[in-house]
Structures are given as C-alpha cells and as structure tokens.
N, C-alpha and C positions, 0 to 999 in steps of 0.2 A: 521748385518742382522736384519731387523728388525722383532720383536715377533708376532706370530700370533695369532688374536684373535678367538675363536671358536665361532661358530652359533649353532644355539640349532634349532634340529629338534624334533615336537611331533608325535607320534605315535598313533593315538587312535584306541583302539581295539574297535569297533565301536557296537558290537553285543552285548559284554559285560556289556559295558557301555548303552545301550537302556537297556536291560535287566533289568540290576540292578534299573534303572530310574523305570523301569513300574512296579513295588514292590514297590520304596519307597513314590512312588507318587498315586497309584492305581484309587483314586478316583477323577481325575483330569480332566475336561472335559469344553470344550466350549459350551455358552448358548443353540446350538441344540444339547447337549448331545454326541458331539462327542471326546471319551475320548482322551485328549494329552497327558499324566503326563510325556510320555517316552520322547517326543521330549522336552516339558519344560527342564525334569531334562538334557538331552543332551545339550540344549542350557547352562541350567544353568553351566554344568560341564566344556562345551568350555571357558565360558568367568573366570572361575573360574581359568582353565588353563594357560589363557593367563595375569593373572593378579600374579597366583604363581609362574609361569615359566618361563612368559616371554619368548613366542618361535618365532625364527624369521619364522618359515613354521610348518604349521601343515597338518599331511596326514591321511586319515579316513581308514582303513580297515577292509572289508564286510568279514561275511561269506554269501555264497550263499543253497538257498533251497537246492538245488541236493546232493546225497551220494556224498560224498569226496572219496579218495584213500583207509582211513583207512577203512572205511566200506567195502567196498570191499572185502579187506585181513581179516575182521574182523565183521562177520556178526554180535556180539551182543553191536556191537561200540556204545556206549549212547542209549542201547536201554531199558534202565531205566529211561528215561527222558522222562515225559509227553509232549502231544501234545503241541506245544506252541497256545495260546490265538488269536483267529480271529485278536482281537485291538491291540494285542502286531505284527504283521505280518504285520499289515496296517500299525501301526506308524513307524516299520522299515524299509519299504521301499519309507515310507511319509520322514524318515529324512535322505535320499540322497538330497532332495532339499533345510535343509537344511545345510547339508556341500558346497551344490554347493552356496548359495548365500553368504555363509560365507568364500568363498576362499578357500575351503578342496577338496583339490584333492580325489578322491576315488579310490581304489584299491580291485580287487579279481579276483577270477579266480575259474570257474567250476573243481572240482574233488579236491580242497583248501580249508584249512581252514584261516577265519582270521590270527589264530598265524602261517600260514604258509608264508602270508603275510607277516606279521612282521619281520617274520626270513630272507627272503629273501632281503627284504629293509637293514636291520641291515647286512647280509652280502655283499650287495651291496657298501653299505657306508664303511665300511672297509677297500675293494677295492680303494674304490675313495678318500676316506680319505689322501690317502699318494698323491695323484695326485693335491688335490684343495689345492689354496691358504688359505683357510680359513677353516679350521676342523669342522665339525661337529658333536654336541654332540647330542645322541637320547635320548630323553624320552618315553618310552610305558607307555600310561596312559589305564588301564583295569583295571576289577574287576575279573579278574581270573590271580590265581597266578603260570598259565603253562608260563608267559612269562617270570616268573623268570630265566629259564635256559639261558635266555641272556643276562645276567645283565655281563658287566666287566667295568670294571677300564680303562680310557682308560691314556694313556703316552703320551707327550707333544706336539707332532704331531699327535695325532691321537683322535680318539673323543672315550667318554664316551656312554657307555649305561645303563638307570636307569630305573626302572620302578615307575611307581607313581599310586599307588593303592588306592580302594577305601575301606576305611576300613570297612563305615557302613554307610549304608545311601548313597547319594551322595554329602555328605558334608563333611565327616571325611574320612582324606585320609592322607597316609605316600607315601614317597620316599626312594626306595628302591637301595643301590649300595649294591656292593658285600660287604662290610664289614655287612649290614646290614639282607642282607640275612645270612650269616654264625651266628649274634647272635640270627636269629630266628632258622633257621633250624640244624645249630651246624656242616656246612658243608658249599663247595665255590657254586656257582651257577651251575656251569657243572654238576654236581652229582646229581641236582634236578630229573634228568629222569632215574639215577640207581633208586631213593628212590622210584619214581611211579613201576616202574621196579621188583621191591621189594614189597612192598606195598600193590601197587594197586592204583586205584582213583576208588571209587564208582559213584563217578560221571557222570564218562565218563565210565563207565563200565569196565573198565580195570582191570582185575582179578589179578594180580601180582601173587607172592607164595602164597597162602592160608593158613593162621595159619601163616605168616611172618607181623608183626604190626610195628607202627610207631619208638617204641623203639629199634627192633632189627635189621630194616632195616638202623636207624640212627648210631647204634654201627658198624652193617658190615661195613656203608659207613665209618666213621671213620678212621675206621683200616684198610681198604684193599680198598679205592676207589671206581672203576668202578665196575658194575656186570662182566665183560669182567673178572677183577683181581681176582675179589673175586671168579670166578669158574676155574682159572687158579694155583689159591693158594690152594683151594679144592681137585682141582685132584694130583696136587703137592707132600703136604704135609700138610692132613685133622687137624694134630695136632694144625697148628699153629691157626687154628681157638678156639681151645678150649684153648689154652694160653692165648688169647684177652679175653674170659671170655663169649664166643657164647657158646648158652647148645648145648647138642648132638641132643636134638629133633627140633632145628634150623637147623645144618647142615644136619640132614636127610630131613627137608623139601629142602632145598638149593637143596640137590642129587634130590630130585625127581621131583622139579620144574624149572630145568634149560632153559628149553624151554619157559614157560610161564612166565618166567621173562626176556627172552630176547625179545619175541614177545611183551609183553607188554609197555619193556624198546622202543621199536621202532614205537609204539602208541604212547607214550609219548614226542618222540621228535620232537620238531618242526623243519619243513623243511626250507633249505636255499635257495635251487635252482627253488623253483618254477615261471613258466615261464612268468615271468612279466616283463613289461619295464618300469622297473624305475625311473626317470627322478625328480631330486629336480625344485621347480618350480620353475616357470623365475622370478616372485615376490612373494615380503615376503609378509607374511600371512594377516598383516595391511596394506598391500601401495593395494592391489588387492581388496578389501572389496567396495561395491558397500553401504551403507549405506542405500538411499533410498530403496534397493529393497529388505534389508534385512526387513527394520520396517515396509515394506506392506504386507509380511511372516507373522510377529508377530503380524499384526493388524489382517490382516486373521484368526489366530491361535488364537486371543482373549490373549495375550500376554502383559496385561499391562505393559505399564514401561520397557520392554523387549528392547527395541531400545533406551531408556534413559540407559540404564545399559551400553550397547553396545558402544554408545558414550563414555561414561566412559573411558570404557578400553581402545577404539580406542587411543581417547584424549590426555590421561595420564596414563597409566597401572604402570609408576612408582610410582605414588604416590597414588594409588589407596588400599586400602586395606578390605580384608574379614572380618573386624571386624565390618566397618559400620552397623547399626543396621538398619537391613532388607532389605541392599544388595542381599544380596540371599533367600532374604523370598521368598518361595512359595507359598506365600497369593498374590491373583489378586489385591489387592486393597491397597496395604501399605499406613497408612497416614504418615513416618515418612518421612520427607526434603531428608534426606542422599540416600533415595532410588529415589529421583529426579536427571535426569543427567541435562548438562549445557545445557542451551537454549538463549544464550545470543543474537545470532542474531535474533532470533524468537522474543524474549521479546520485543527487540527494534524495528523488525516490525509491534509489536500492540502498542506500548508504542509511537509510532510515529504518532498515530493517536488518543488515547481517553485516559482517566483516569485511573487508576490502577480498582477505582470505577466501570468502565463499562465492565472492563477485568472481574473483579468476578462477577459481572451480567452474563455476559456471560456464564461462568461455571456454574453459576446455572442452569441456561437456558440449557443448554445442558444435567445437571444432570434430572432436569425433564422431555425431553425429553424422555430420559434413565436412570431409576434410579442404571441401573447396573453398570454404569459409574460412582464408588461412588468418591467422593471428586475429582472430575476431575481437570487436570492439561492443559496448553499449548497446549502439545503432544494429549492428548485425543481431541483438540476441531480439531486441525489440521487433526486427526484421522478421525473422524467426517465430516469433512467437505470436505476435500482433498486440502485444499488450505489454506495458508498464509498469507492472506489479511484478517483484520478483518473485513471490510464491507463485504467481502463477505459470512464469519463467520454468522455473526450476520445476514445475510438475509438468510443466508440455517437453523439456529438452529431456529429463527422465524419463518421461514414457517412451521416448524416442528411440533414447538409447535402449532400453530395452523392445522396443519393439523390434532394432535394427540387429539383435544378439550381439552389440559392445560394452555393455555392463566391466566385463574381464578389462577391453581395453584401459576402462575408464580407471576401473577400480585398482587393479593389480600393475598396470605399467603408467597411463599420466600420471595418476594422483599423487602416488609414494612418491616420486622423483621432485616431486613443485621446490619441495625443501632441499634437496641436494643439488638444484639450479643455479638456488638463491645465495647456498654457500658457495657454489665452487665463481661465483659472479664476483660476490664479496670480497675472496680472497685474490681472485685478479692472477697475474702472472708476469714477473719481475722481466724488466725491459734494460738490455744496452742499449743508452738510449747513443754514445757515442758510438757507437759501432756502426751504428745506423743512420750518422750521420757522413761519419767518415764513407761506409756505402755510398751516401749519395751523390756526394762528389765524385768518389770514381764512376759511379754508371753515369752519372748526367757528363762528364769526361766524355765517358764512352759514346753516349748519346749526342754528342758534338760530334764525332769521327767519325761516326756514321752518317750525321746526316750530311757532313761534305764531301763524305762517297757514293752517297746516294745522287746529290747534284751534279759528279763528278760522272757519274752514269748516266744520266737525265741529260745533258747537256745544257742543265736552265736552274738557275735558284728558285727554288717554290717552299713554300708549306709542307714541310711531309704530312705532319698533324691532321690536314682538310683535306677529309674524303674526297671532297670536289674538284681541286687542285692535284691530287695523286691520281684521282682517274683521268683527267686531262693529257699527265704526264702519260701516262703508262699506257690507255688504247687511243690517243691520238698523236702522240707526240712520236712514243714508239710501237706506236700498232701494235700492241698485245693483244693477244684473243685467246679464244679458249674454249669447247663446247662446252652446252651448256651455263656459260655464264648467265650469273643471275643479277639482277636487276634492282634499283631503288625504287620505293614508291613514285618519286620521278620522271622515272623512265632511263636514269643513267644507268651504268655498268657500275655494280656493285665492288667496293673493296676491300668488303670486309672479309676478317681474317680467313675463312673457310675457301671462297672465292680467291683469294691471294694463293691460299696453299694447291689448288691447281695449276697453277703458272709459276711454282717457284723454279723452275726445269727451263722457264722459256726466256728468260734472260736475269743478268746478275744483280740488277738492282731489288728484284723480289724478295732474295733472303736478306737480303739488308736494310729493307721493309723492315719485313717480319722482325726480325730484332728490336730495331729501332721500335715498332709498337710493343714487345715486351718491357724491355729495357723502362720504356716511358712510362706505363700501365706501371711497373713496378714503382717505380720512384712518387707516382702523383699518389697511389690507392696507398703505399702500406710504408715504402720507405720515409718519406715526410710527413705523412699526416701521425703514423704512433708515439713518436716522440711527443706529439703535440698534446696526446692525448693520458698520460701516464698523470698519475695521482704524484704526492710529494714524495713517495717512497721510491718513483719508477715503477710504478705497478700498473698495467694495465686492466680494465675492468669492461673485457668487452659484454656487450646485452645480448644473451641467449633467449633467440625465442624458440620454445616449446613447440607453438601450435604453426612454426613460421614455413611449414609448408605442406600440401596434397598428399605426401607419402607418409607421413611418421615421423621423416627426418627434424633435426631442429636446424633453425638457421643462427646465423647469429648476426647484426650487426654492433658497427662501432668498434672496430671495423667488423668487416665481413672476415673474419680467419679461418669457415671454410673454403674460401677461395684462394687462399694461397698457393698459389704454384707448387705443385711436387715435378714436375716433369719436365723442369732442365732445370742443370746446376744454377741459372743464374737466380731464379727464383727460390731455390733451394733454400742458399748462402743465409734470404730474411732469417728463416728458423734459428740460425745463431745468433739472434740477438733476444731468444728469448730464451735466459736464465734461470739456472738453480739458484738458491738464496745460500747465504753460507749456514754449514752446516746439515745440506740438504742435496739429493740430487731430484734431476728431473727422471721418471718412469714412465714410457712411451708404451703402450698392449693396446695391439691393431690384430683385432681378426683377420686372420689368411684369408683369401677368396671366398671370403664369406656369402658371397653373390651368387657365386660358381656352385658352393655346397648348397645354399638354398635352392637352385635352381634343379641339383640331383636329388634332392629330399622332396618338392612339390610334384615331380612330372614323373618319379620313378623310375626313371630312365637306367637301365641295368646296367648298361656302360658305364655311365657316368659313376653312379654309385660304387662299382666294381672296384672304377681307377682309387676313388677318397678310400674306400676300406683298405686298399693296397696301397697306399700312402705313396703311388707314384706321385711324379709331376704330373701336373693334370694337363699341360698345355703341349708336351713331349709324349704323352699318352693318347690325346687329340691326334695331333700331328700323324702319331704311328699309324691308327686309325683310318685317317681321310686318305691319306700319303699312299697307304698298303705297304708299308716296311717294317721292320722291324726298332724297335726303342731306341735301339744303338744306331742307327743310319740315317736316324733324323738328326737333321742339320739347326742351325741359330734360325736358316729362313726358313725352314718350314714350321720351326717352332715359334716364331714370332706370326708367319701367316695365321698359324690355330688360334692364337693368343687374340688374333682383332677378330676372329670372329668368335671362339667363346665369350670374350666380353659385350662384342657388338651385338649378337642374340641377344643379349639381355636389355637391351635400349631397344629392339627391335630394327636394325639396323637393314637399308635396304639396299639392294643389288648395288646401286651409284656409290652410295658411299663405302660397302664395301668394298669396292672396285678403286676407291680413291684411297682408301686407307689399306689397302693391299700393296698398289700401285701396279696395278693389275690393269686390264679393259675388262670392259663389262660381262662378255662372253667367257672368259676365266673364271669370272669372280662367279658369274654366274653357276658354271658346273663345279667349284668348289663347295657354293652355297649348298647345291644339291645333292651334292658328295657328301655333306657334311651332316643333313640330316637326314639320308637313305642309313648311315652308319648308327646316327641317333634319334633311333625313331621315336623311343618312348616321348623324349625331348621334342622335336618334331608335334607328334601328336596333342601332347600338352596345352604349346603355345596356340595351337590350333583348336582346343578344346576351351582357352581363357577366352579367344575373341568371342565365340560362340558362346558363351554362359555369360561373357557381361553383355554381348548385344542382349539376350532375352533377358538379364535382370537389370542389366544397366550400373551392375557394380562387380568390385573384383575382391576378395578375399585375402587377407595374408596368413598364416602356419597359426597364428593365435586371435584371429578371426577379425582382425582391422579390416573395413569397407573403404574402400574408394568410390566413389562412384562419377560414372561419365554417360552423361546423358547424352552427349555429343557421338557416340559409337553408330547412333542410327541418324545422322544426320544426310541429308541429299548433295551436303556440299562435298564433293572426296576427296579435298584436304584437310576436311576438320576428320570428318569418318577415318582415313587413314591416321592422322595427329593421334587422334583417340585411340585406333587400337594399338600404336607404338608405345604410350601411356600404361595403357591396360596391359601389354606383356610383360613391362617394368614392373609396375605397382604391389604385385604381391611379392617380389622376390626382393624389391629394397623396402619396401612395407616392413617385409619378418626381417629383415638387416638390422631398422633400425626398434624395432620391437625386443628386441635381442639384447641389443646395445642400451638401452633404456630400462630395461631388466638389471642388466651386471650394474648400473651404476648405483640401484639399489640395493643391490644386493651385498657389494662391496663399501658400501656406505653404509648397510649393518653392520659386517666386519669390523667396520671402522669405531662403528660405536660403540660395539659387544667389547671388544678388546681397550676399550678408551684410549684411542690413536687419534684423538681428536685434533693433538696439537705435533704430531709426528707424523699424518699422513690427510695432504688435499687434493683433492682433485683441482684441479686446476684450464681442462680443456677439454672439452669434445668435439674432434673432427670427425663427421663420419663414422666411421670404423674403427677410430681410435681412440683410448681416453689417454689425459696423460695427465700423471702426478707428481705435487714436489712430496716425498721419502726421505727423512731423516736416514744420516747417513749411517746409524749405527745398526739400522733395522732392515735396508733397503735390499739386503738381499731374498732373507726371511718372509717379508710382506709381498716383493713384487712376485716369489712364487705362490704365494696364497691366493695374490690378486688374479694370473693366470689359469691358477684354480677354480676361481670363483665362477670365472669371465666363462669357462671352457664349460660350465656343468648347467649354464641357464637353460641352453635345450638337452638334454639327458640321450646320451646313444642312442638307446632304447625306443626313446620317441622319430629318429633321426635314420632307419633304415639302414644303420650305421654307418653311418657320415661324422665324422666327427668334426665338431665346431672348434679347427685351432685356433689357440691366441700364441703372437709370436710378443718377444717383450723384448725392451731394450733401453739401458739406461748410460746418463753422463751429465756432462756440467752446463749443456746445453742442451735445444731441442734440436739443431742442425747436426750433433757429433755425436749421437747417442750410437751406443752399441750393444 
C-alpha cells in the first residue's frame, strides 16, 4: 500500500493577525497619508508563511462587526476593550482584497467569532481526514493564544494541528504542538479553557473565580483535570483536594464560584459546529495566484519590492530563506540585492534593445521624475510606466521629466556625474587595516568597563545590549521617569538613544549607557566589518548610490561612510585609518554652512545675507541679534544657543526638541524661537510660504529646479501632515546642497581631464558636503587651490544675492589629521 503523503493546510486568524500588524507598524502610510502598516505587516506575515511552512492552501478567517453569541449570554463580553481605531477598521476590511488576490479563501459568519471559525474548519478536517487520500495537516497561524485548545498530535492517517504564533512583533514567531504547549503551560491543550475557566482572561473579560490565579488554577488542573472533575471531586470527597497541596481558602473560593467558572469555561471555548461550508480549495494556494493582479495591489498600496518578494516565494519558497538581509525589512526603499526578486525575462527585454548604460540612465531619469522612487529598480520603472518595452519606458519617463521642468536636473547635474561615480568607486580608498584592529581592542576593552559600571550602578548583571532588559533596569528597578517619554510599539518605555538623552541628568548609569551604545555601534558597523571588506591592495570600494535618496543627496553603502560619526572624538579616531597612498596625500574641500548660505539665498532674508556678505560668524552675528548685544558680549552659550537653532530651522525643528537641545524648558525655548524669527522675518516668512506652495502643488523646489514631492502635506492624519512639512522646509535647501556638490564633482573631474591629472589626482569620497581626494604630492598644493576654485564658482555671486558659497580645504597623510 502505498504511504500517504500529508498536505498542510494554514489557518490564519485573520483579525489577529491585522491587529497585532497595526501596533508593530503604526506609523506606516502611503505618499497621501493613507496609513497601511496593517495590510504590509499582513502581506509580510503571508509570505513569511509560505516560505516557513510551506502550505499547500491557505484560508483567512474574519471576525465580523456584530455581537457574537457570547455577547449575548454574556453582556460584559470584552467590554474592557477600547474602541478599535477608524484606520485599523478601514485596513481590515481593505485586506479582504488582499486575501482575495492572493488566493485566500475567506471565511465568517454573523453571531461567530474567528476562533470559531477555526474550530469548526479543524473539526471538519477530522471528519474528512479519514475519507481523503491525502491527510491534511493544519496550522493556525494567530497572535492570540485561545487557539491553543486545538493543538493535537495527529497519528498516521490522520493530520496534525499546530498553531504558529506570533511572539513579538510580526517577525518573531514559534510553533506550537501539543508537547510544546504542555512545557509552557504545564498542562495538554484541552485544559486550556478549564485554566481560563479558572482564571479568567482579562482580556476578553471573562471573570473566572476571583481570588483563583495562574498558579492555583495550573496546580487544580494538574491534579484533577477538567473544571467538570475538579467540582465532581469537591463535592465528593473535599479532602483530597487538600492532600494535592490546594489551601482551604482555594477551595472555599472553588464552593463559591462554581457557576462562574463554568460560564466562563464555556466563554472560553471555541466552537466547532458553527454553520459554515467548508470546502478545501480546488487549487493550491501557488498554482491559483494571479501575479500580475497581485503587484497592481502593491503598487496601489505604495508597496515597494512587495511583488519582487512574492515572486520569490512563488518561484522557489524552498530555497528561499528569512535570513536574507532585508527580506522583510519594513523600510520602503531597501538598497540591499537580496531584497531584489528575479527578473530575468524583464532584464532581457530591455537588454534586448540598449546598453546596461541607458538602462541606469533610465532609472535616474525616473528617480528624478520621483525622487520617492529611491534607488529604482526594473519593477519600479515598469511600475511607472505600465509597460515592458523600453522605448516606450523611456518616452513616458521623458515626457515626464519634461513635463515636470527637470530636463536641467537630468541633463546638466545626474547624467555628467554617472562616470565620475564609477571612477571614484573603482579606485576605492586605502584602509589601515591594523590600526583598526588594534582600535578594536581597545574600545571593546573599553566596552568591557563600562558595562561593569553600568552593573555596578544597576545593582544586577543584565544585558545592556536588550532594549527590554535596559528598560526593566532603568524605570523599574530604578524608577527613572521623564516627561514625555515615549513608547515602543509594545506599549514599553522607549530607550532609545533620543529618549536616553533626556534622562542623562537623572542618574549616573545614563551616560554610561550612551557610551557603551556608541562605543559598540562603533566597533560592530565600521571598526570590524572594513577590514573585512578591503580588496588585496587594502582598498576599500564602498557602493555609491546616486539616486539612494528623496533629497538629491547620494547614499552609500558597503559600508555606509556617510554615517560615520563626526561628533565626538571617539568616532572621529575611525577617519585615521583611512590613508594617503605613498607618494600622495589625502585633500579634504567641505563647503562652509552651505545650509545656512542656501537658506539666505532662497528666503532673502536681509539679515541673514547682510551677516555672509560681511563675512561675520554667522552664529555670533545670530546670537547678537536674538541676544540684543553687541558682537563682542556674546558669550560660547549664546553662541552655541543660535547655532541649534540656525541649524534646527532648517530640519524644521520643533518647540520640544528645541527645548531639549537647548536644555532649556519649553517656555524659553519657546520665546527664543519667537525672538528668533520676529529678528528674521524674511526667513520667517519663507518657511511659511514653502508649507503653503507645496500644500497647493504638492511639491517643493530647490535653486536649480529639483522637485520633491509630498503628497502626504494634506493628509488628515497630523503626524504624517506635520512629518511632511518638516520634509518640505528641508527639501529645497539640502536639495541645492547637494545639486551643488554634484555640480563641482563634474566640474573638477573636467579639470582633471582637461589638464591630464588622470593618474595624479582621484577623487576618492563624497560625504555630504565634502569631497575628498588622493593628490600627488608634488602638485597638491597647486591643484587643491584650483579645486577650491572650482568648488566656490558652481553658483556664481552674481546669481547668489551675494552670499558667497565657501569651500574650506585641508590636507594630510590621513583623513582624521588633515589640516
């Protein structure tokens, strides 16, 4: 006879699962503000599913608006449970469409609950189990653990039932059989609805015995089973309860709550029979999937990479795995490959017609279009376009861009640079790679003394590493508080670093936190991983993306070396371990306040222009200003006060956090703020003219005419609406930053080739605001002032109200000791 193979059917508790989604993801919303995080995290969980589980069918079960039965019988049924959320109602009944495009049967029924659902499919298959060739095993995948009372074991013929919960988040998850229930709860699954029974759930309001808690419900069930036994044995013969080791004022509650432990036990259990028609579907869960109609869903939904993932699993789900890095990232924009699915017949119908060359043209071309579109891929341009042909690609992103007037961007600042990317990628930049080890010794050293000072404050060895275990320590161990603390998806007390640096004042273990997480951040991101990553020469070859973000600016990873610390020594220190070659040094040209100046060139602000033409300090010239004194009698602190809020305007920066980065209260900070742009109106007026011109076009401008756009500005939610306009007062002012900066590197890359410097001067880095070059040393004083040259004349006086754009420069044998 031949052996039968089992089929795996999923169960998703469909309610649950949104639920737990629209918590972990809260703040997750498409460009006009319409929040999704529930349907992401749901998609995410499905495909997560089908790549852990591997299910031949998957079925979704709803609960519905309307009282159920228990309500009924039971008027204070969940009635501890707040209203649930406008956005959380809409996305729940926005993701029936999509289980339907994803092949998920849906299942519910008026006066039902989901887990009633559940129960009844699971008794159905039981049924049928012994009749089908082929056994079916079920999995219930939910973030509520009432569907544990249907977990069994199933025997050779007949299927299994598991459940697969979500532990935290909607990423960390176990699977549950009945062995595994009994070593959490110390009991088999059937007894799950004495223990509520018993108990209680506060959740679901279910009152159990009162004064009967988790230990003495887990000992009854234990020793005596069902509630049914346990008051069969009570009326019996009361002793044998107190032989098992139950106190007397246990079983007097037991005498006096027999009713409300059995009404409660009958709350708790889920139903099997309710009146639904069953039916496993005619196709399995992959051979039914419509692919196209899915990725029109997720382009709808703003869902990058959402139908690259999907592919994926369709594809190959065995060989697929949740380690990839940034498979289930939650981030709209991942640069990492692995979060790219296969596109092989797409490739070769653009590959069939033009150069790899005109392919990344294109993607620029479409990024500027859209800068929300960061580092666009294939899928994005097809997204974009609704077609497969690249001529016709390229004549719908051209029209675009000319319709949108960024022709200039495309032509005059992307295009020229593609090649001077490629070089300065190629040649890399020479790594101590000893240096950088011996570093890591001493901070991991140092990272040791801290953390048994930390314990040494704590009075308890723990984890500093685990947010969860540092919050433990810090607001319950040592009561740390603090207005306004803010919060994890969770519901804990947040510790990350922002939230840290308000409490670094309220006891000594704070700053020795904060260390200890630089320190470590240092050593894991840049001190151990470069070394690892250097070519045979010691060269490092990090990947500049171009289009890798919203503003203009480039990203880079491999590593990330725009994020390296400038702002304490100890982060500094990395920079010397990246090297001049011999016979060469390193040249550092970082525009001055390039921020500051664009910010007096767009808004006209007399002041401000006044201070750059007069070549003061501009944060000592602030200061005099707000202060009301004179040049000379401002002080470091008032000149440091000016400094967090010129630069904080320009992120848009509000009362709190000016107030925290002052160290001020809020009343202060406040009539500062106000002080600050009664003095600078034109300024002032400005930022208050951007909000108003992107709300009615929905996009922001920069000095050479780059669009941003944020559809999100008129949204109803008012922390996307506010997110948005803090966006949009930025956007034009590091827009022309890096428009600028992307400018000089062509420009200074003619130089380079007009003069045939090709092998005496490379560009080698672009941070930000900086480029920096390895210079032959016979030439390097001659070139680095040409280059300064070059850098200072991309915007011309003239156009610039006169403000002039400095470049400061500075060279040496490192990039930490440059002068």
């Amino acid at each position: 006879m031949q052996k039968k193979t089992k089929e795996k059917l999923v169960l998703l508790d469909a309610h649950a699962i949104i639920h737990r989604a629209y918590h972990a993801i809260p703040d997750f919303a498409t460009s006009l503000g319409k929040p999704t995080g529930a349907l992401y995290g749901l998609v995410l969980m499905i495909l997560k599913i089908a790549i852990d589980l591997k299910p031949d069918y998957i079925v979704a079960c709803y609960d519905l608006p309307k009282p159920t039965y228990r309500h009924e019988v039971c008027e204070g049924y969940k009635a501890g449970r707040v209203k649930t959320d406008n956005d959380l109602v809409e996305q729940l009944e926005e993701s029936k469409q999509i289980c339907e495009v994803l092949n998920i049967p849906i299942y519910s029924k008026e006066g039902f609950e989901a887990d009633d659902m559940l129960g009844t499919i699971v008794e159905k298959l039981k049924i049928e189990n012994s009749k089908l060739k082929t056994p079916i095993d079920i999995i219930i995948a939910s973030g509520d653990m009432d569907t544990m009372q249907l977990v069994r074991d199933g025997g050779k013929n007949e299927g299994s039932v598991k459940v697969y919960t979500l532990k935290k988040g909607i990423k960390e998850t176990i699977l549950y059989d009945e062995e595994a229930v009994f070593d959490r709860f110390g009991f088999a699954p059937e007894f799950l609805v004495d223990f509520k029974g018993l108990r209680g759930d506060p959740s679901d309001n279910i009152i159990g015995i009162p004064g009967i808690g988790e230990k003495s419900a887990t000992e009854l069930i234990k020793n005596f089973g069902t509630i049914e036994n346990i008051y069969k044995v009570l009326k019996k013969d009361p002793k044998k309860l107190e032989e098992k080791g139950i106190k007397k004022r246990i079983i007097e509650l037991l005498k006096e709550g027999e009713e409300e432990a059995k009404f409660s036990k009958m709350l708790a259990t889920i139903r099997r029979d309710a009146p639904i028609d069953f039916v496993i579907p005619s196709k399995k869960w992959k051979n039914g999937l419509d692919l196209k109609v899915a990725e029109k869903l997720f382009t709808k939904l703003e869902f990058r990479n959402m139908g690259a993932k999907l592919k994926q699993v369709i594809g190959d789900s065995q060989n697929n795995s949740l380690e990839q890095p940034g498979y289930f990232s939650t981030e709209k924009s991942p640069h990492s490959p692995a979060s790219r699915g296969p596109r092989v017949a797409l490739e070769n119908n653009f590959a069939n017609h033009e150069t790899g060359q005109d392919l990344e043209e294109l993607k620029i071309a479409l990024w500027v279009v859209d800068s929300n579109i960061t580092n666009p891929d294939l899928e994005d341009i097809t997204n974009f376009t609704g077609t497969n042909s690249l001529e016709e690609s390229k004549k719908i992103i051209f029209d675009a861009l000319e319709k949108k007037e960024s022709i200039f961007i495309f032509e005059d600042i992307e295009k020229p640079i593609m090649s001077v990317i490629k070089k300065m990628e190629e040649r890399g930049v020479l790594i101590g790679t000893e240096f950088l080890k011996n570093l890591s010794k001493n901070y991991s050293k140092i990272i040791k003394d801290l953390e048994q000072k930390i314990w040494q404050e704590a009075g308890v060895e723990f984890n500093v590493a685990s947010p969860k275990q540092l919050g433990e320590v810090l607001f319950e161990k040592l009561g740390l508080t603090v207005k306004y603390q803010k919060k994890t998806s969770t519901g804990a007390k947040s510790t990350k670093e922002s939230e840290l640096q308000k409490m670094k004042d309220l006891h000594p273990i704070i700053p020795l936190v904060l260390e200890f997480r630089e320190l470590s951040k240092l050593v894991s991101t840049y001190i151990d991983p470069i070394p690892k990553m250097v070519d045979s020469d010691n060269r490092l070859h990090t990947k500049f993306i171009q289009t890798g973000t919203t503003t203009g600016r480039m990203a880079s990873i491999n590593p990330n070396l725009q994020n390296i610390p400038v702002g304490s020594e100890k982060g500094k220190v990395i920079r010397k371990a990246f090297l001049a070659p011999k016979g060469f040094k390193l040249a550092a040209f970082d525009y001055s306040q390039i921020e500051l100046r664009i910010a007096a060139i767009l808004s006209g602000d007399e002041k401000l222009i006044q201070i750059f033409e007069s070549g003061e300090d501009v944060h000592t010239s602030v200061a005099s200003y707000v202060f009301g004194v004179s040049k000379e009698k401002v002080d470091k602190e008032m000149r440091r006060q000016a400094k967090v809020i010129n630069f904080g305007i320009l992120y848009g920066m509000g009362i709190n956090a000016l107030a925290l980065n002052l160290g001020s209260d809020r009343k202060t900070a406040q009539e500062f703020y106000n002080t600050y742009f009664e003095k600078f109106s034109g300024l002032a007026s400005y930022l208050d003219k951007i909000k108003e011109n992107t709300a009615k076009l929905g996009y922001t401008k920069t000095f050479f005419g780059r669009r941003r756009y944020f559809e999100g500005i008129n949204s109803k939610l008012p922390f996307i609406k506010a997110a948005a306009e803090r966006m949009a007062i930025n956007a034009p002012i590091q827009g022309t930053s890096a428009d600028i900066i992307k400018m000089a590197m062509k420009k200074v890359d003619d130089f380079i080739l007009t003069n045939k410097l090709e092998k005496k001067v490379y560009l080698i880095l672009q941070i930000h605001d900086e480029l920096i070059y390895e210079i032959a040393d016979d030439i390097i004083d001659e070139v680095s002032k040409k280059i300064k040259e070059i850098m200072q004349d991309v915007l011309p006086i003239e156009k610039s109200y006169g403000v002039s754009i400095i470049t400061n420069f500075s060279t040496g044998e490192d990039w930490g000791t440059l002068k």
